[in-house]
C-alpha positions as CSV (number, residue, x, y, z in Angstrom):
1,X,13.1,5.3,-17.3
2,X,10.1,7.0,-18.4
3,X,9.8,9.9,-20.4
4,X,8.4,13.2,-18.5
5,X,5.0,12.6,-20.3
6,X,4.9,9.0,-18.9
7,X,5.8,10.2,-15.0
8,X,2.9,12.8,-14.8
9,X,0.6,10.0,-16.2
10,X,1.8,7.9,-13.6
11,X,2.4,10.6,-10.7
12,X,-1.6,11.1,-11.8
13,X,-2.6,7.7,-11.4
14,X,-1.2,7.0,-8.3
15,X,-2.6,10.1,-6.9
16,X,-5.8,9.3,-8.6
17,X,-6.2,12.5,-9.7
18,X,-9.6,11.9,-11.7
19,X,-11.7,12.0,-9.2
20,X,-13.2,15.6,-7.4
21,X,-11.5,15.8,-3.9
22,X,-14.8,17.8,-2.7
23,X,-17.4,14.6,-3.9
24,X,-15.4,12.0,-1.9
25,X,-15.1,14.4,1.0
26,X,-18.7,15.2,0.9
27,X,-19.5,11.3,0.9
28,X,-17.1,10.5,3.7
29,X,-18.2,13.1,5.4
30,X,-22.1,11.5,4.9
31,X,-20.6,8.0,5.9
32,X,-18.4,8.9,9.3
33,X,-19.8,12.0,10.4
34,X,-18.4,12.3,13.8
35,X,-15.2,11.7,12.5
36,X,-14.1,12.6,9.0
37,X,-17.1,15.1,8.7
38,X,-15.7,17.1,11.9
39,X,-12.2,16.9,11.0
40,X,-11.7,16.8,7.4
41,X,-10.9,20.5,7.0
42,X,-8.0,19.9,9.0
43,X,-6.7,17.2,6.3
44,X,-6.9,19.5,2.7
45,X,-5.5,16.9,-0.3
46,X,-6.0,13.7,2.1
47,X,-6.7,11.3,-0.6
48,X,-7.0,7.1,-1.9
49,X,-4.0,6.3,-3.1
50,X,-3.8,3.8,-5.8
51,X,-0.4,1.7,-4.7
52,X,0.0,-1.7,-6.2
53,X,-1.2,-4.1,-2.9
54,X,2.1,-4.6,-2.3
55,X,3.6,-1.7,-2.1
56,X,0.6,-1.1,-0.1
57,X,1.4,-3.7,2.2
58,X,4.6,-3.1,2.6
59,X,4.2,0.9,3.5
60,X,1.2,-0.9,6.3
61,X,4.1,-2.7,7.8
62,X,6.8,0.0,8.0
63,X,3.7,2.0,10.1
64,X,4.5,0.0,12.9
65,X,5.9,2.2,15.8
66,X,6.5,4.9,13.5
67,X,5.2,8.5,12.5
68,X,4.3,9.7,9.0
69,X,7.3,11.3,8.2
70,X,9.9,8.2,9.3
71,X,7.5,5.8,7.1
72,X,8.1,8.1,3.8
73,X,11.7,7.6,4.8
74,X,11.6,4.2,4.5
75,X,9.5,3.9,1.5
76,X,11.7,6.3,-0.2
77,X,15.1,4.5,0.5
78,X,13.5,1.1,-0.3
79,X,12.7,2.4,-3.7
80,X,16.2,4.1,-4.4
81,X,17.8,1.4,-3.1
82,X,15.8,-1.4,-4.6
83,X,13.5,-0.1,-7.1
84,X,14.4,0.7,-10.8
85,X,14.5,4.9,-12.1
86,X,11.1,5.7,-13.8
87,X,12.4,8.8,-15.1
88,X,13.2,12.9,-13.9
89,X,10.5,15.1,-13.2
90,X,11.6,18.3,-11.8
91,X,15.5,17.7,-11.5
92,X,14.7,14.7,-9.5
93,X,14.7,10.8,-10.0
94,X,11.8,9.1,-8.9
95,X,12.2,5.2,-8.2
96,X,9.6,2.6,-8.8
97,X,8.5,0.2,-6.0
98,X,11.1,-2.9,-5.8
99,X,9.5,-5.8,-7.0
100,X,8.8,-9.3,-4.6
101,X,11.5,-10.8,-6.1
102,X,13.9,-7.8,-5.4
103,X,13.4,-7.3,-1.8
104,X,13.3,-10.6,-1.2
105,X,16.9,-11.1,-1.8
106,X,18.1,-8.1,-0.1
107,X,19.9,-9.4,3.3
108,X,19.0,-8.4,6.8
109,X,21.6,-6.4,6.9
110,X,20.9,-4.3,4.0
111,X,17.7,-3.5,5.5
112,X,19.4,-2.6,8.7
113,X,21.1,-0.2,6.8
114,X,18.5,1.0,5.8
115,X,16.7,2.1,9.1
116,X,14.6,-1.3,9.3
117,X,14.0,-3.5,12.4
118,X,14.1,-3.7,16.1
């Protein structure tokens, strides 16, 4: 587990945090302007995530038939389930995403339990 100091850095690195919210809307904005430039003030804080292209993928295929909220629920349980403890940050543990070799020994039926499938 990481020390608080560590989880900020990280919490700002996946949130990629550097970089001015109002220059990328402004060049979004520029580059779909019927769609992100008429709607983005309905979306404050969207922003590119910097996920590991696994995790990435993996949150892409839990999106299937599902809304926003259900697919943080997911996410969330594979990390606590699967993933190792980065650390506290608030009086909460935060879980890092399970590595390949982690989820791929789960069994089906601990991702059934875990609200996944058909």
């Amino acid at each position: 587990p990481g020390t608080e100091e560590t989880v900020r850095a990280s919490i700002h690195d996946y949130f990629n945090l550097d970089y001015e919210l109002e220059n990328l809307y402004a060049e979004w904005g520029a580059r779909d302007p019927r769609t992100f430039g008429i709607h983005c003030s309905r979306f404050p804080g969207i922003r590119l995530l910097r996920q590991p292209p696994v995790e990435c993928l993996f949150s892409f295929i839990c999106s299937s038939n599902n809304n926003v909220s259900r697919i943080a629920l997911m996410i969330n349980r594979l990390c606590t389930t699967f993933g190792e403890s980065v650390g506290h940050y608030g009086g909460k543990e935060y879980f890092s995403f399970p590595s390949l070799d982690r989820l791929a020994a789960a069994t089906e039926a601990e991702y059934r339990q875990l609200g996944f499938g058909y």
